[in-house]
FIKOLZA-1660 file (N, C-alpha, C; in steps of 0.1 Angstrom, whole numbers, plus 5000, padded with zeros to 4 digits):
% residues 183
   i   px   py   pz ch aa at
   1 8737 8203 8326  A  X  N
   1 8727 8209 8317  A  X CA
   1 8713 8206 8323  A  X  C
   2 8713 8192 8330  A  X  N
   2 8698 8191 8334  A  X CA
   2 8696 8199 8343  A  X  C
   3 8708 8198 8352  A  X  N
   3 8708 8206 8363  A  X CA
   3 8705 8221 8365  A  X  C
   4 8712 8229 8353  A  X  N
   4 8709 8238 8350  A  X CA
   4 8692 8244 8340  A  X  C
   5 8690 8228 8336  A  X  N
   5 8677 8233 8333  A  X CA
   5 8664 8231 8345  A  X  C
   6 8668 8222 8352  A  X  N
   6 8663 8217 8367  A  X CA
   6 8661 8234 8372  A  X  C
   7 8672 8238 8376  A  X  N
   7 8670 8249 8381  A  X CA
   7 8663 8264 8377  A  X  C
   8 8663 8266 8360  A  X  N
   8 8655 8270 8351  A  X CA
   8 8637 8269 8352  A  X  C
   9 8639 8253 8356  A  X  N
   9 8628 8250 8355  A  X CA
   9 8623 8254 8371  A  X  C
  10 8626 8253 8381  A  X  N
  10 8626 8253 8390  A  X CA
  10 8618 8269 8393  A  X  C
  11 8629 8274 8387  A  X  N
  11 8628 8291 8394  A  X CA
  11 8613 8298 8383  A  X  C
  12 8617 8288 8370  A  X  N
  12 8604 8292 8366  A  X CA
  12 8586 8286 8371  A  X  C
  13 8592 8277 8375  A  X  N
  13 8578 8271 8384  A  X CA
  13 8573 8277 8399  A  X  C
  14 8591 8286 8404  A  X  N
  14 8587 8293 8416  A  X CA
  14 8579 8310 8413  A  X  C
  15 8586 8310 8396  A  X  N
  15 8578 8323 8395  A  X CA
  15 8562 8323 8390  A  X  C
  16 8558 8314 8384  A  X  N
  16 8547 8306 8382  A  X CA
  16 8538 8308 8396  A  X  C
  17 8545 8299 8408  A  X  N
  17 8539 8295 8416  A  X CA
  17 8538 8309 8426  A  X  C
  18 8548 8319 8421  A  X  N
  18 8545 8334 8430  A  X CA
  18 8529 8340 8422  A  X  C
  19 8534 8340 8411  A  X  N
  19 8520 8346 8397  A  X CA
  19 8510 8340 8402  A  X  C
  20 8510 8327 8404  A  X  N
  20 8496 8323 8407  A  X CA
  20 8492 8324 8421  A  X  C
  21 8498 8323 8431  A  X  N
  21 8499 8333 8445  A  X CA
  21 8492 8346 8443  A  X  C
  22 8502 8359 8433  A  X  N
  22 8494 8370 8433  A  X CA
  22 8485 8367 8429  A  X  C
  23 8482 8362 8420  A  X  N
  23 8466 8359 8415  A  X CA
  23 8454 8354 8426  A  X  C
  24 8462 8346 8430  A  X  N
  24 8448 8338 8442  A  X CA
  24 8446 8350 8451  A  X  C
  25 8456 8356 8456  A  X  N
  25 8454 8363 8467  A  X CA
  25 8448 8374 8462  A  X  C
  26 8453 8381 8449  A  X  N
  26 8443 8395 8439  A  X CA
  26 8423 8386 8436  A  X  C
  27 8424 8376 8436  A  X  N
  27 8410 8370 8432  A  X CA
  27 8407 8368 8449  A  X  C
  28 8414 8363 8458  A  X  N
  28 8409 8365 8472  A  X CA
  28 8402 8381 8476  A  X  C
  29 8415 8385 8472  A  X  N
  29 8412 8404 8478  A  X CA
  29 8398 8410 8472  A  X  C
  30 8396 8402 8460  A  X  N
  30 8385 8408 8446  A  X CA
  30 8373 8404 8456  A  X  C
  31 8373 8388 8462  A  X  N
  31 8365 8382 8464  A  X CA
  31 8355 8390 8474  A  X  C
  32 8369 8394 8484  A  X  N
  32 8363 8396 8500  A  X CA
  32 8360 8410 8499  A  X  C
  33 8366 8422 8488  A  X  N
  33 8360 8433 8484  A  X CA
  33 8345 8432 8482  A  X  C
  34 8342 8420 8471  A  X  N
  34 8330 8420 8467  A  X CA
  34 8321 8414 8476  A  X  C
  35 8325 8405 8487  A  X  N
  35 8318 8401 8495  A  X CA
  35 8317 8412 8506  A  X  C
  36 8328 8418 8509  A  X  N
  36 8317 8431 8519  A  X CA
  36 8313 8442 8510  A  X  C
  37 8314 8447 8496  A  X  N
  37 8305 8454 8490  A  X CA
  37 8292 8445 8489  A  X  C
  38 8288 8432 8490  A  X  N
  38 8275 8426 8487  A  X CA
  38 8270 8430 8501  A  X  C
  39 8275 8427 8512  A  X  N
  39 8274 8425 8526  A  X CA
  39 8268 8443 8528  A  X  C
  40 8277 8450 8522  A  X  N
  40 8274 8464 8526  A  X CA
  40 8258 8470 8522  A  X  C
  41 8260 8464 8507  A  X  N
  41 8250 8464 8504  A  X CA
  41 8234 8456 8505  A  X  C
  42 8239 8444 8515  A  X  N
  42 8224 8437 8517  A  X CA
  42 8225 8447 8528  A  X  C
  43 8233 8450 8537  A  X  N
  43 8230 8458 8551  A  X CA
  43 8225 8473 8547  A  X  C
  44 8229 8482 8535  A  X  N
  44 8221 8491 8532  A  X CA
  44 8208 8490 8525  A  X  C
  45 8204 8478 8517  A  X  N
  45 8193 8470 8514  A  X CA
  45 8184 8471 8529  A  X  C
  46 8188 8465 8542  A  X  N
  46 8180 8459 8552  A  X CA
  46 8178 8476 8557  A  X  C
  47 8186 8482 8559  A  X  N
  47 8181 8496 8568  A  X CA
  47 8171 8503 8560  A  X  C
  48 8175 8503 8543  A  X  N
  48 8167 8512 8533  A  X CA
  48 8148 8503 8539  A  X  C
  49 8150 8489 8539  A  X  N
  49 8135 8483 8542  A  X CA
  49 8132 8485 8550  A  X  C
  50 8140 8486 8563  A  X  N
  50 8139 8491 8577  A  X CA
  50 8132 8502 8581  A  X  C
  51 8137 8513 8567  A  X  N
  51 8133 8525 8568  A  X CA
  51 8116 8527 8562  A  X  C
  52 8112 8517 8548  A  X  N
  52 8107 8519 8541  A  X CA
  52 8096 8509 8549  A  X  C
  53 8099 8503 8556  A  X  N
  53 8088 8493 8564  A  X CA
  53 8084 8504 8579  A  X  C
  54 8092 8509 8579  A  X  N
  54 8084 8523 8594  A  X CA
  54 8074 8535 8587  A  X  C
  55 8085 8532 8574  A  X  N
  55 8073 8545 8566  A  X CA
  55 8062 8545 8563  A  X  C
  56 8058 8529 8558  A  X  N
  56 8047 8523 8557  A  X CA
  56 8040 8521 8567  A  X  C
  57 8046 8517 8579  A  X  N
  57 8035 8519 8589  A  X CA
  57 8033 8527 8596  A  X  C
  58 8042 8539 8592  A  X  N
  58 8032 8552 8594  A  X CA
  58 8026 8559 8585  A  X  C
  59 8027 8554 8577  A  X  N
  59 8016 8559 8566  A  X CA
  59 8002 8552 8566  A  X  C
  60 8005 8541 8568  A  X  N
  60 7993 8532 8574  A  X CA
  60 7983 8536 8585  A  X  C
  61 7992 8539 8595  A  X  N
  61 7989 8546 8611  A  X CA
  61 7983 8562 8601  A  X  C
  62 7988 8567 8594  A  X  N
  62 7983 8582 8590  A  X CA
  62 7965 8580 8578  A  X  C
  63 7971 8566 8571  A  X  N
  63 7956 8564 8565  A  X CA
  63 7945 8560 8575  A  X  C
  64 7949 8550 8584  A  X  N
  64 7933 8548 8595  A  X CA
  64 7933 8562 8599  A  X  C
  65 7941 8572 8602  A  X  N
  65 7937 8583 8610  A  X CA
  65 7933 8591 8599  A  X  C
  66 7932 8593 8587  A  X  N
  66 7925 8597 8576  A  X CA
  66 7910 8594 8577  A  X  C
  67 7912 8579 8576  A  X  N
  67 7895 8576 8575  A  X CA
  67 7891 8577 8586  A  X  C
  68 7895 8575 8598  A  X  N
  68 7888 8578 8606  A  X CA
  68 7881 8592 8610  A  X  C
  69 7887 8607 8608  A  X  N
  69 7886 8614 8601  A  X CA
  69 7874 8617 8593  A  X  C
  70 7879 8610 8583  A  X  N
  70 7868 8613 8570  A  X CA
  70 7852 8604 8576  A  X  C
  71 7859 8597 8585  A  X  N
  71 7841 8584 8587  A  X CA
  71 7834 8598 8598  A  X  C
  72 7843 8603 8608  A  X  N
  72 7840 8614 8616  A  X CA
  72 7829 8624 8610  A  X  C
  73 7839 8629 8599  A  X  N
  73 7840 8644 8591  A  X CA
  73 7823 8637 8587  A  X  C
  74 7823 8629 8583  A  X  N
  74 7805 8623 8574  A  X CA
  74 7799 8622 8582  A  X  C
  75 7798 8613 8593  A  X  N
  75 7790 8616 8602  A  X CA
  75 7787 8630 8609  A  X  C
  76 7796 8644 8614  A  X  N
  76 7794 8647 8616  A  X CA
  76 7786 8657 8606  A  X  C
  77 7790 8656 8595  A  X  N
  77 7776 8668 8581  A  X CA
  77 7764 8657 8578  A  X  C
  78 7765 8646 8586  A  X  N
  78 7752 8640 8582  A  X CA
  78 7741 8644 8595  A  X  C
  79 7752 8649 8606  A  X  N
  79 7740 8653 8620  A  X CA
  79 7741 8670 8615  A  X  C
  80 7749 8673 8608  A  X  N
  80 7746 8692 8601  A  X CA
  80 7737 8691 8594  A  X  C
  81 7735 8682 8587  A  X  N
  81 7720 8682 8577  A  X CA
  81 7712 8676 8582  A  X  C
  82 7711 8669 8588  A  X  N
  82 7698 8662 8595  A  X CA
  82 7693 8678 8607  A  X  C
  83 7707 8684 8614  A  X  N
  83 7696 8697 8622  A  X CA
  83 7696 8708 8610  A  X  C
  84 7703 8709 8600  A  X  N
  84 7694 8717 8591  A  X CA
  84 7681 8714 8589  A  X  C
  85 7681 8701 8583  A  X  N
  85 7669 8699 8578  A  X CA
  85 7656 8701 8590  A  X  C
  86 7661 8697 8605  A  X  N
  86 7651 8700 8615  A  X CA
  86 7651 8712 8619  A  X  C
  87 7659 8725 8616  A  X  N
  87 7660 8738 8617  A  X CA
  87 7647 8739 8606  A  X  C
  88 7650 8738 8593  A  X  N
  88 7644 8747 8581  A  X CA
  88 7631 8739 8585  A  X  C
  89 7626 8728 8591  A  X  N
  89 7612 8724 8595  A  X CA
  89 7608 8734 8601  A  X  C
  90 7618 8737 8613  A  X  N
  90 7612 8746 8623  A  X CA
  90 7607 8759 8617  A  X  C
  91 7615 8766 8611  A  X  N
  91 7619 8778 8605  A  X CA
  91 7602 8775 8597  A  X  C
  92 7601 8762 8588  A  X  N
  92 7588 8765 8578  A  X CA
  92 7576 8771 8591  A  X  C
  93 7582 8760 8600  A  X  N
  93 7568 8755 8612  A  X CA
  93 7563 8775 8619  A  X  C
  94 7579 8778 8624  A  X  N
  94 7579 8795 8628  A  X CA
  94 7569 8804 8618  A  X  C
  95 7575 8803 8601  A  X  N
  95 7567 8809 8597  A  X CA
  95 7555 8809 8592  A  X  C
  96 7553 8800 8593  A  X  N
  96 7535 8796 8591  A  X CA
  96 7530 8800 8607  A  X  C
  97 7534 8798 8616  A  X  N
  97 7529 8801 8629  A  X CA
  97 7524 8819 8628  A  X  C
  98 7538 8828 8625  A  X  N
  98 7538 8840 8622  A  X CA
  98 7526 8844 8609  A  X  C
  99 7531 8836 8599  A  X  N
  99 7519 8840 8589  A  X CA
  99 7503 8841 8596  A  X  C
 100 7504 8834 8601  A  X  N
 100 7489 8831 8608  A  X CA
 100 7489 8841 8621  A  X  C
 101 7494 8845 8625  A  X  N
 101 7499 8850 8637  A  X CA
 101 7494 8868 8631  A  X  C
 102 7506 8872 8618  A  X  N
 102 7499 8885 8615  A  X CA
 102 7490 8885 8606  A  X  C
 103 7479 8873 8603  A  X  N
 103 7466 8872 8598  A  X CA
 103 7459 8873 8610  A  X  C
 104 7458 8873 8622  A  X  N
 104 7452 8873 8628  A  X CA
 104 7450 8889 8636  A  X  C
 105 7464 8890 8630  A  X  N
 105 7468 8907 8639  A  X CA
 105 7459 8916 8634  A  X  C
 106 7465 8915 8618  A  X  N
 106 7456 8925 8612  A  X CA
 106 7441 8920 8609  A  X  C
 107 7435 8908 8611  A  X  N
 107 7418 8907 8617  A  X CA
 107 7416 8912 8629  A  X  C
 108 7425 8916 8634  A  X  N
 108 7420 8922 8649  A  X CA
 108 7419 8936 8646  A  X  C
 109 7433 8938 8638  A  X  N
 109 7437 8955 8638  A  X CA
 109 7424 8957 8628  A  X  C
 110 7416 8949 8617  A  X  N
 110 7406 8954 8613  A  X CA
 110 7393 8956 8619  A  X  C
 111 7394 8945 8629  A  X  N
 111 7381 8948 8637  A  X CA
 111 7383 8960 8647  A  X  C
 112 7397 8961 8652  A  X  N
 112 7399 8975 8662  A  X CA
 112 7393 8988 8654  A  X  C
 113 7397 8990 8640  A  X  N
 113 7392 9004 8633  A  X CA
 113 7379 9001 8633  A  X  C
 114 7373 8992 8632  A  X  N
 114 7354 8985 8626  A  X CA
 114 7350 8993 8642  A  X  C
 115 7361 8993 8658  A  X  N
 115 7356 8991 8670  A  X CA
 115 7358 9004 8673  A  X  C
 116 7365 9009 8666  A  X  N
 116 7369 9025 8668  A  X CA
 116 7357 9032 8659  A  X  C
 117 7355 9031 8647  A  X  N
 117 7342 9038 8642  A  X CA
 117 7333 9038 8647  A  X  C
 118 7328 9026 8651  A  X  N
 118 7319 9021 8662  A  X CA
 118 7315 9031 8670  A  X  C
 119 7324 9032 8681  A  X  N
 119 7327 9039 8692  A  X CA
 119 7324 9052 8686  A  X  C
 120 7333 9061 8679  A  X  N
 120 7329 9071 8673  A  X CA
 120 7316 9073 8672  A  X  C
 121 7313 9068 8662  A  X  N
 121 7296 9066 8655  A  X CA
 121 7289 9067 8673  A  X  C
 122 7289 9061 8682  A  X  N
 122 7282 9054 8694  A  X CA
 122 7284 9070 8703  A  X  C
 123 7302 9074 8705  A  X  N
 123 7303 9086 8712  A  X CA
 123 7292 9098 8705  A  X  C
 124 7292 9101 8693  A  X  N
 124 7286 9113 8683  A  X CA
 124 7271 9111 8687  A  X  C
 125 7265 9095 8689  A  X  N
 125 7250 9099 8692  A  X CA
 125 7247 9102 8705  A  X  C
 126 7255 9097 8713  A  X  N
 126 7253 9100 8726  A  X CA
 126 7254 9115 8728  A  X  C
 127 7266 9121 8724  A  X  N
 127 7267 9138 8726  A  X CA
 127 7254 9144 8714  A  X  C
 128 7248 9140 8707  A  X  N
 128 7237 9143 8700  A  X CA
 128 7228 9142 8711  A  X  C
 129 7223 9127 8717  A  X  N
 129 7216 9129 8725  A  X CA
 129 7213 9134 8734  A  X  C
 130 7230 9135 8739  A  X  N
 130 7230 9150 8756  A  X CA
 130 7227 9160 8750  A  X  C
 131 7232 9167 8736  A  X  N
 131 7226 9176 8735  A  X CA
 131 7211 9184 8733  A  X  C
 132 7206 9170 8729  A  X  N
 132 7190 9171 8726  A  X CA
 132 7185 9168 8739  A  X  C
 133 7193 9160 8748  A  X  N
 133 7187 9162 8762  A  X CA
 133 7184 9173 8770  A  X  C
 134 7201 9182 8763  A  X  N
 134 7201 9193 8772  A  X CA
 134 7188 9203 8768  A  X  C
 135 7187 9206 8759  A  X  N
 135 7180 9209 8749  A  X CA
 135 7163 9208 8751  A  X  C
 136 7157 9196 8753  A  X  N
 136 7150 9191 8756  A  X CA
 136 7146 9197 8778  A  X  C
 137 7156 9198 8782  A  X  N
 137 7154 9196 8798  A  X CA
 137 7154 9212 8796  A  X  C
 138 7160 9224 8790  A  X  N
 138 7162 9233 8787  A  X CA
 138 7147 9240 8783  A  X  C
 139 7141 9230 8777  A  X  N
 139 7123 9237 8768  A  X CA
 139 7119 9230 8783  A  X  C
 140 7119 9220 8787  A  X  N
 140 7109 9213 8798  A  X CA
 140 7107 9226 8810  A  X  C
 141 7124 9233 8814  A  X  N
 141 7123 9244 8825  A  X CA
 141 7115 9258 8820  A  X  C
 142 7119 9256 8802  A  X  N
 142 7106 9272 8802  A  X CA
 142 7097 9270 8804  A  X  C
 143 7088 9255 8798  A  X  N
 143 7076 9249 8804  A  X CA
 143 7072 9249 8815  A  X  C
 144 7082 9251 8822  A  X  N
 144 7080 9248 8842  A  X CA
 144 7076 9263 8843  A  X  C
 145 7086 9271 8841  A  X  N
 145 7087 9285 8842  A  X CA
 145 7075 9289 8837  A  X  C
 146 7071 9286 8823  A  X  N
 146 7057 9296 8816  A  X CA
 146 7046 9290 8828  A  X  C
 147 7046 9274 8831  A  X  N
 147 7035 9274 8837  A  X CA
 147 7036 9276 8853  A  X  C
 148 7046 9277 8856  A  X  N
 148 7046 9282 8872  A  X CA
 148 7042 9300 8872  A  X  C
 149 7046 9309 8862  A  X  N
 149 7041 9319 8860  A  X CA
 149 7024 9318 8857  A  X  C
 150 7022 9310 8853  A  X  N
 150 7006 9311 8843  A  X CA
 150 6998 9304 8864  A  X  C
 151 7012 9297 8871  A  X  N
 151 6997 9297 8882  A  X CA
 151 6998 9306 8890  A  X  C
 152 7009 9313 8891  A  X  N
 152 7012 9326 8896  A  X CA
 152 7002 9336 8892  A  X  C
 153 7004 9338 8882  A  X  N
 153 6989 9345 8877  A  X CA
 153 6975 9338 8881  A  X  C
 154 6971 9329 8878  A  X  N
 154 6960 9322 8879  A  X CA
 154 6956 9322 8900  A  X  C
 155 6972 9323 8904  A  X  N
 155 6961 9321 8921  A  X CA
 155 6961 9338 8922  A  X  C
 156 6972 9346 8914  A  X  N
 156 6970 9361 8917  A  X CA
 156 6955 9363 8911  A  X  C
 157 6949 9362 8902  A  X  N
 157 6936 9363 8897  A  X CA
 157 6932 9358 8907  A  X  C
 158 6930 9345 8911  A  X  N
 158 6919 9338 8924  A  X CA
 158 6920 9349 8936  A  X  C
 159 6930 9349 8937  A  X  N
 159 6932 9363 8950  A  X CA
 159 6925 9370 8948  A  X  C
 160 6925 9378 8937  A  X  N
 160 6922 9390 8935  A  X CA
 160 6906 9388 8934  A  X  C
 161 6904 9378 8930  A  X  N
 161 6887 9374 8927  A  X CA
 161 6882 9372 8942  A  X  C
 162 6887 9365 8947  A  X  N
 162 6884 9362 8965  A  X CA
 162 6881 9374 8972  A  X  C
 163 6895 9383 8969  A  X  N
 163 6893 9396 8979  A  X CA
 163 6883 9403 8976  A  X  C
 164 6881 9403 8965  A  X  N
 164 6866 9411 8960  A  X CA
 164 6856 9401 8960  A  X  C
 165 6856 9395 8967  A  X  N
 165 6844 9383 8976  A  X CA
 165 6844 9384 8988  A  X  C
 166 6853 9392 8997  A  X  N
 166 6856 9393 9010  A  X CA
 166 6856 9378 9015  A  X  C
 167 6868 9372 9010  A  X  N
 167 6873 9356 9012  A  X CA
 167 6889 9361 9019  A  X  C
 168 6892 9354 9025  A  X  N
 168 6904 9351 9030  A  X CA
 168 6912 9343 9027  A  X  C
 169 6921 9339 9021  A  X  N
 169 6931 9329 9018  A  X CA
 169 6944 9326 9022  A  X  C
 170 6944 9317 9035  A  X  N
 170 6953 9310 9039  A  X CA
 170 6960 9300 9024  A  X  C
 171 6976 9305 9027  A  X  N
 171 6984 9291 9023  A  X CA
 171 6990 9286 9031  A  X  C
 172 6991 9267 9035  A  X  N
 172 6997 9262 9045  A  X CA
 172 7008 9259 9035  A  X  C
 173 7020 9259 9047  A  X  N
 173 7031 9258 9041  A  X CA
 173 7039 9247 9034  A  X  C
 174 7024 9232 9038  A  X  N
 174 7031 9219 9035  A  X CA
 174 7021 9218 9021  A  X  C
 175 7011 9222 9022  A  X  N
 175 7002 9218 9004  A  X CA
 175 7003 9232 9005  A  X  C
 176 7010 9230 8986  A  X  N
 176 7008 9246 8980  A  X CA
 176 6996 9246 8971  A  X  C
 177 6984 9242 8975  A  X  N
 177 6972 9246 8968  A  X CA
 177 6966 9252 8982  A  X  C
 178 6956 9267 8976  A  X  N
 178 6951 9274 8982  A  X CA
 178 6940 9270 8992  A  X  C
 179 6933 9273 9003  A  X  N
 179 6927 9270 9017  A  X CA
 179 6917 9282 9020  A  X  C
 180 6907 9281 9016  A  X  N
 180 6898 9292 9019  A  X CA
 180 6890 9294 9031  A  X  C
 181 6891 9300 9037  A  X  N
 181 6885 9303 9052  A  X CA
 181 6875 9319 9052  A  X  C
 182 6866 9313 9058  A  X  N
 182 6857 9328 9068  A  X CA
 182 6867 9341 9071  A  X  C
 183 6862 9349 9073  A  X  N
 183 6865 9359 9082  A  X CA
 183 6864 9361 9092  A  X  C
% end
């Protein structure tokens, strides 16, 4: 009977000792599952940082090249406004030069008409005057004329007075006043 419980006991402590076997080795299997599920996952943990630490420093590498950029971009509308602002100087400086420029034009263009009436006014007395010149030299020739006639007559009279004095009258050809001589 012991023997038979010996053996009882036996086969029950071998099945015990299988149960706890499957057990160790099902909590081993659990273990090393969960150890390379932890493992798998610190290793997809390290690539995901991996990833997320390249992304940051290119995003980093993408922000300096932002501001650098934007420090660029400012500087260069601060030299756009600074030559605006020395364009629109120039531009005032242009038009005030021009303002003064056709203030000056049109004091010329008013003294040109002031220089043109002028002239006019100056041409009109002059042809007044040639004409009263002409005019004038025109009476002076009938004056020549009436009195070159009047000594035409006056030496024809003396002639005529002479010959009826039995006078002779030479004219020399260099003095035209008369030369009385004998017979």
């Amino acid at each position: 009977l012991e023997k038979s419980e010996a053996e009882d006991h036996l086969c029950s402590l071998s099945r015990a000792a299988a149960q706890y076997k499957k057990i160790l080795e099902h909590e081993s299997f659990e273990k090393d599952a969960a150890h390379q599920e932890l493992m798998q996952q610190r290793k997809d943990a390290s690539v995901q940082l991996d990833a997320a630490q390249s992304r940051c420093s290119l995003l980093e590498k993408q922000l300096d090249y932002m501001r650098k950029m934007v420090s660029r971009a400012e500087r260069e509308k601060k030299m756009i406004l600074e030559k605006q602002v020395q364009l629109q100087k120039e531009e005032d400086q242009n038009w005030l030069e021009l303002h003064a420029k056709l203030e000056k034009l049109e004091m010329l263009e008013k003294e040109c008409l002031k220089l043109t009436a002028n002239q006019r006014i100056a041409e009109d007395k002059i042809k007044h005057l040639e004409e009263k010149l002409c005019e004038e030299e025109h009476q002076r020739e009938l004056i020549q004329d009436k009195t070159a006639q009047k000594a035409i007559l006056s030496v024809q009279n003396t002639l005529l007075f002479l010959k009826n004095d039995s006078f002779l009258v030479c004219i020399s050809d260099t003095v035209h006043q008369p030369q009385y001589c004998s017979k």
